[in-house]
N, C-alpha and C positions, 0 to 999 in steps of 0.2 A: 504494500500500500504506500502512494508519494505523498509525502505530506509538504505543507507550505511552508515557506523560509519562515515565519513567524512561530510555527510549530517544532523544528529543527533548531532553533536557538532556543528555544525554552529548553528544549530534550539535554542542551549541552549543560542546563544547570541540575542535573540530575544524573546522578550515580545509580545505573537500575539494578546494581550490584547490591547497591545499600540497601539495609533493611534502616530508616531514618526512624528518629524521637518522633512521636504527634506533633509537638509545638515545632521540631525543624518542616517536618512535611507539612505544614500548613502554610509557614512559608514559603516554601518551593511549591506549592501548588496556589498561590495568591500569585507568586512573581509570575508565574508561568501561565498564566492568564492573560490572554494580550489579544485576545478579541475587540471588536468595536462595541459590544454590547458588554453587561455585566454578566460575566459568566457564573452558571452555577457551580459550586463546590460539592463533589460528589464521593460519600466512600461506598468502596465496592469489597464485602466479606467474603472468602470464598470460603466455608466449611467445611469440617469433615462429615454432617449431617448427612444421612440419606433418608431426604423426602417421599421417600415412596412408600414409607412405614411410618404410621400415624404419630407412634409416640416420639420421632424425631422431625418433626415437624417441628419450626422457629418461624413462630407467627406472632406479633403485639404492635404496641404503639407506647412513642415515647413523647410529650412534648419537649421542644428544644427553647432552650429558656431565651433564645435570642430569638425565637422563630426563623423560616424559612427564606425569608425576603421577597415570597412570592404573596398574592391574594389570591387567597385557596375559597373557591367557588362553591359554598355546599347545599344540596338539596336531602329536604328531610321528608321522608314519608310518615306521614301521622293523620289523626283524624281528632275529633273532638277537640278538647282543649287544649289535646299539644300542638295542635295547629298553631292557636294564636301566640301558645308558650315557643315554640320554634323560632316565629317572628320578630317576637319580642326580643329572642336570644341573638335574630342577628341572621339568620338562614336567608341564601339567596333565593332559594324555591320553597315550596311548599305545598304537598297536593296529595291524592291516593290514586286510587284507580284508573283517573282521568288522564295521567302523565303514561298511563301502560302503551296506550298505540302511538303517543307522541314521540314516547323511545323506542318502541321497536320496529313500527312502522316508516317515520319519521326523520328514523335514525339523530335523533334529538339529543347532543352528550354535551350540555355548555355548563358541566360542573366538573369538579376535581373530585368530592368525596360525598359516599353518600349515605346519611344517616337513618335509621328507621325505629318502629318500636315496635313492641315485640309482637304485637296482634295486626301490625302490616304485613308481616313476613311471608304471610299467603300470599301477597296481590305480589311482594319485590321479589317471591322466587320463580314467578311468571316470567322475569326478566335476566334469568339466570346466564341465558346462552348471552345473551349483549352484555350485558356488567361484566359478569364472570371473567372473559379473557380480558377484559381491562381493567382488570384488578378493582374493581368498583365497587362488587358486593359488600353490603354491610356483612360483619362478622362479632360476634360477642366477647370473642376476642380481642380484637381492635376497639373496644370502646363505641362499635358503632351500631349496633341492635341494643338500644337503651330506651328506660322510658325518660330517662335525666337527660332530655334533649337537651334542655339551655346550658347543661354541663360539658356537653355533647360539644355540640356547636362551639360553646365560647373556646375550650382547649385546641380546637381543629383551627380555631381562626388565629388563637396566640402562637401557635407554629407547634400543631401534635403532627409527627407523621406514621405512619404506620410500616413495618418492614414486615419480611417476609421472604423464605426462600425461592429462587427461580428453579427451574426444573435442572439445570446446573448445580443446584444444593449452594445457592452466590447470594447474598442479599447486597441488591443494590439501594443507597439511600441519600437525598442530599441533606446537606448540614448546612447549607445556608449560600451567599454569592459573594463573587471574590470582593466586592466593595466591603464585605464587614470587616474588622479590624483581628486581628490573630487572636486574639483575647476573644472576642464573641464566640469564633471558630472551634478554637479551645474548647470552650465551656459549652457548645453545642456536640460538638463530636465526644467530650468526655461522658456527654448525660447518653446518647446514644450505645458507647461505649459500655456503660454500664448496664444498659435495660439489656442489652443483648448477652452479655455475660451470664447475667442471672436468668437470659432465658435457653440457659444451656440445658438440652435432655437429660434426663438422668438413666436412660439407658445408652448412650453414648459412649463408644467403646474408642478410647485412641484421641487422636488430634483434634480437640473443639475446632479451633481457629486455626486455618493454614495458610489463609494470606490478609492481609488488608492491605488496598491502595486507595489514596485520595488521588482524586484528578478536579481538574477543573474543566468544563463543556468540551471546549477545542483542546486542552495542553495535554503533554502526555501524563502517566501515570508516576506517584511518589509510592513506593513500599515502605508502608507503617511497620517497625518491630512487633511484634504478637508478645514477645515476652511478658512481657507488664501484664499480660492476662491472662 
């Protein structure tokens, strides 16, 4: 793969020999950010997990106490009075039944996360084939089949995000955009850092953690040391 003279000079500040400290890899993936836009900062976990057996499944949500630097779009499924409590809390959408051919039909997806309560779960698993591959389904897990929608809501908008393994057994996640200062970075990837630790299998035989890289959008990748966990 060619990549651009602006990609290739970042690469030269990077040892991919190294396994680097968090707080040095955040600065080499801040410097190494040289896009025209503000690039997101991204870590990628590769596990020794195999998802294909339930009890090693690594699924949750963590808020980043800096949030994302993104405005995360969310739609809630409820009915009664968590309707007006949704709105209240701040929710971009809000509907039941009536959003079912919008999205399936319609192909209608102008949200990022989507929250429901527990007595919607009939109408949202109608919508399972469309969420599903875009990781959109609420899950109980994730904090997002709740009846504390305004709890829901307000952590999703302070910057919660949710991780999870890919079919690779990788959880890819961002920690925030290269305009935040290494100290925000820090303290977002350290809270990350930690929900994912604790949510280590406990039938897990061998190497939790076998890689972590931070990257930023375009730059290439920094190798985090695993030690420290």
């Amino acid at each position: 793969m060619k990549h651009g003279k602006k990609y290739n000079e970042a690469a030269k500040l990077i040892d991919r020999a190294v396994q680097y400290e968090a707080a040095e890899a955040i600065s080499l993936a801040k410097k190494s950010a040289t896009a025209k836009f503000d690039e997101t900062i991204e870590v990628h976990i590769r596990t020794g997990c195999d998802g294909r057996h339930a009890e090693q499944q690594v699924r949750g949500a963590v808020v980043l106490p800096n949030g994302t630097g993104k405005a995360v779009k969310v739609l809630v499924f409820a009915k009664g009075d968590k309707v007006n409590e949704a709105e209240a809390a701040g929710a971009d959408f809000v509907g039941g039944d009536e959003l079912i051919p919008k999205i399936q039909n319609d192909g209608w997806l102008d949200f990022d996360v989507v929250v429901a309560t527990p007595d919607m779960m009939g109408v949202v698993g109608r919508l399972g084939k469309v969420l599903g591959p875009k990781g959109l389904m609420p899950n109980p897990k994730a904090g997002t089949v709740t009846m504390d929608v305004t709890k829901a809501v307000n952590d999703i908008k302070a910057g919660k995000i949710e991780y999870r393994l890919d079919k690779s057994n990788i959880i890819h996640v961002p920690v925030g955009k290269a305009s935040f200062s290494e100290e925000k970075l820090q303290q977002n990837f350290d809270a990350l850092m930690e929900a994912i630790v604790k949510a280590k299998p406990s039938t897990l035989k061998g190497q939790y953690l076998k890689s972590i890289t931070l990257t930023s959008t375009m730059g290439p990748g920094v190798r985090v040391s695993t030690a420290k966990y």
